[in-house]
VONU-309679 format. One line per field, with one value per residue (C-alpha): x, y, z; residue number from 1. Coordinates in nm, 2 decimals, decimal comma. Example, Ala and Ser with C-alpha at 12.3 -4.5 7.8 and 13.67 -1.06 7.14 Angstrom:
BEGIN
xx = 1,23; 1,37
yy = -0,45; -0,11
zz = 0,78; 0,71
resi = 1; 2
% end
This chain:
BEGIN
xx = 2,52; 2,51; 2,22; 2,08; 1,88; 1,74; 1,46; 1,25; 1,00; 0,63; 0,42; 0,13; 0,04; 0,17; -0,16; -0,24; 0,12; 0,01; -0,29; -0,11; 0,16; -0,07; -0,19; -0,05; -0,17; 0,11; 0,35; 0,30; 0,28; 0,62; 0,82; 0,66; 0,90; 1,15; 1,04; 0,70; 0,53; 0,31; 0,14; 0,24; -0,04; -0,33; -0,36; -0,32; -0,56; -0,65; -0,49; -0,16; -0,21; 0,02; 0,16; 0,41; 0,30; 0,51; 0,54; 0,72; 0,95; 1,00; 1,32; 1,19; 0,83; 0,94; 1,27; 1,22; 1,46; 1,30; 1,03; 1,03; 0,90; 0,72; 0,69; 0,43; 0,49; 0,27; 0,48; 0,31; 0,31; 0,44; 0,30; 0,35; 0,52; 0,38; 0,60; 0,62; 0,85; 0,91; 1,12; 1,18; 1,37; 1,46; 1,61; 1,93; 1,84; 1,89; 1,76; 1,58; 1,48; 1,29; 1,13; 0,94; 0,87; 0,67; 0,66; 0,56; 0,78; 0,64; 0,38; 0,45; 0,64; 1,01; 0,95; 1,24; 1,34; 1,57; 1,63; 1,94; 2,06; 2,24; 2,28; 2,60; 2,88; 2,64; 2,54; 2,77; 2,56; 2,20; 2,29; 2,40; 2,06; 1,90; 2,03; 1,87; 1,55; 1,49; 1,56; 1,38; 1,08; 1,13; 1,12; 0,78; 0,69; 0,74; 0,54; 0,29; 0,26; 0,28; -0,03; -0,23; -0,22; -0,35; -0,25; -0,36
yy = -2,82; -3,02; -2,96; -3,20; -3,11; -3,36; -3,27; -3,46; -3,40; -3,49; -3,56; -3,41; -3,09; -2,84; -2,78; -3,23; -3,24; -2,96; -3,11; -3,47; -3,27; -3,15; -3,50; -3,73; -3,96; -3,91; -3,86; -4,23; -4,33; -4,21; -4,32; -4,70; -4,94; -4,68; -4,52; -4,55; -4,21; -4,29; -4,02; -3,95; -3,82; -3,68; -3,85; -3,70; -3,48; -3,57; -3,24; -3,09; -2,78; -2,57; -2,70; -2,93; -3,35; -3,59; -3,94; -4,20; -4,32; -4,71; -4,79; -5,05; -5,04; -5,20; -5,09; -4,80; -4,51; -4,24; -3,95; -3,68; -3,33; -3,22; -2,87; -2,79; -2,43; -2,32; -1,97; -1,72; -1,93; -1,71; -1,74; -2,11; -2,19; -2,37; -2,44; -2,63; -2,66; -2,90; -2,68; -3,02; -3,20; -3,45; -3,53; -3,62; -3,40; -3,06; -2,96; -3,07; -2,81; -2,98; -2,72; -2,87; -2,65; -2,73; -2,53; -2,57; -2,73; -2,83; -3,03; -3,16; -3,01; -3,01; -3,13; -3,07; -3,18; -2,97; -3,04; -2,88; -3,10; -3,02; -3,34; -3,28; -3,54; -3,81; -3,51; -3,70; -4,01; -3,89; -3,63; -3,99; -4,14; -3,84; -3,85; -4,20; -4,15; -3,86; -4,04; -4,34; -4,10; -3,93; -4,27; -4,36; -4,00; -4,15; -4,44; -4,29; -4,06; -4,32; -4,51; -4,18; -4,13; -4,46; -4,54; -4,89
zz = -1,84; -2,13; -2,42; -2,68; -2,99; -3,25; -3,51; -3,71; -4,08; -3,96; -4,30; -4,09; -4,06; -3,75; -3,63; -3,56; -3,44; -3,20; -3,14; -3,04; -2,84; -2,60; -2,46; -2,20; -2,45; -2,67; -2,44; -2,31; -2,68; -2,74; -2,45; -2,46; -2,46; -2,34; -2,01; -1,82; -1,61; -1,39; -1,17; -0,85; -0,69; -0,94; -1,23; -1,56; -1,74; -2,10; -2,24; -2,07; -1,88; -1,72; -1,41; -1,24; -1,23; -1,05; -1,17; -1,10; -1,38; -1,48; -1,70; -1,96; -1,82; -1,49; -1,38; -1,10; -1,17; -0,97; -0,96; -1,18; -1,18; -1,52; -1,54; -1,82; -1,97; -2,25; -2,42; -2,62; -2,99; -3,25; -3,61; -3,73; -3,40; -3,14; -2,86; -2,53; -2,29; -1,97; -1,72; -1,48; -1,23; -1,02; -0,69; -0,94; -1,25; -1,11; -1,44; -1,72; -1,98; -2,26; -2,51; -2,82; -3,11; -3,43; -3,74; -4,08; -4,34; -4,72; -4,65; -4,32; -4,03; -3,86; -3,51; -3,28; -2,93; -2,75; -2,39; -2,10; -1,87; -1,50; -1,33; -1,21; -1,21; -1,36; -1,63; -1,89; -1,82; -1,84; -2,15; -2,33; -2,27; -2,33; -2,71; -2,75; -2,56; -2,79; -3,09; -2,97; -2,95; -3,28; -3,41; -3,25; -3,35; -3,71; -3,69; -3,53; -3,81; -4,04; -3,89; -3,89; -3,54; -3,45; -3,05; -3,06
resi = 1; 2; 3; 4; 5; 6; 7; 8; 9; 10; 11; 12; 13; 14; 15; 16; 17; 18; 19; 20; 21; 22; 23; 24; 25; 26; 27; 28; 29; 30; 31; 32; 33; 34; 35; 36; 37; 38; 39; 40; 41; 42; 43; 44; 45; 46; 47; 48; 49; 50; 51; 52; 53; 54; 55; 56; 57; 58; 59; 60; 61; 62; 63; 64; 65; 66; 67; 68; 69; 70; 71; 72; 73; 74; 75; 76; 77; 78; 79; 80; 81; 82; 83; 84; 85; 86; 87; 88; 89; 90; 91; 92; 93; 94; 95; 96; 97; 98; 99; 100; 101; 102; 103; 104; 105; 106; 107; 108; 109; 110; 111; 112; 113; 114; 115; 116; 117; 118; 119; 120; 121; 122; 123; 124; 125; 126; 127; 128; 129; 130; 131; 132; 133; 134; 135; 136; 137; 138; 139; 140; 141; 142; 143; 144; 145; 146; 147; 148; 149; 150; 151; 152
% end
């Protein structure tokens, strides 16, 4: 098992972070350019509940790498925490544990991606793109911030 962890300062509040966090919206926001989910199956609602989606991912947009399992887990928030995880998998990725958490920080908030990765011999290979796709989507994280949360 290998584990990554990156975190970020959001000049937004926790609660719009939060707010963002919970949409599909945002979560195809932040991997454009990188990766591409599209449903397998039922589509999407507009705010995450829990439950496992399938999609298909697409390297680049186009490339087809696979399905993946999302896993949505909502845990009890603690005071100025809000937390998500994504317990998922694939037929490769045994395990992918991705946990979000948000809290407060001055007048923004430290936004951190933290994610466990069993993928057995290819675990090496996936924990290295892991590291960039989760800086790639603290950077579009950044800009999104940055436009005041406009998608377009």
């Amino acid at each position: 098992m290998r584990r990554v962890e990156l975190s970020t300062f959001l000049d937004a509040t926790p609660e719009t972070i939060w707010a963002h966090v919970q949409t599909p919206k945002l979560l195809h926001y932040v991997t454009r350019g990188m990766i591409r989910f599209l449903p397998k199956g039922k589509p999407f609602p507009d705010k995450w509940v829990e439950g496992e989606y399938r999609v298909w991912m697409l390297l680049f947009g186009w490339l087809p790498v696979g399905w993946q399992a999302i896993r949505i887990e909502m845990p009890q928030q603690a005071s100025g925490k809000y937390v998500v995880r994504d317990n998922g998998y694939s037929r490769l990725i045994k395990r992918w544990d991705h946990w979000i958490e948000i809290t407060a920080e001055g007048t923004g908030a430290r936004y951190i991606d933290r994610v466990e990765i069993e993928a057995g011999f290819l675990t090496p290979l996936i924990w290295a793109f892991a590291r960039l796709f989760y800086a790639y989507r603290q950077r579009r994280w950044q800009r999104l911030v940055a436009r005041r949360f406009a998608y377009d």
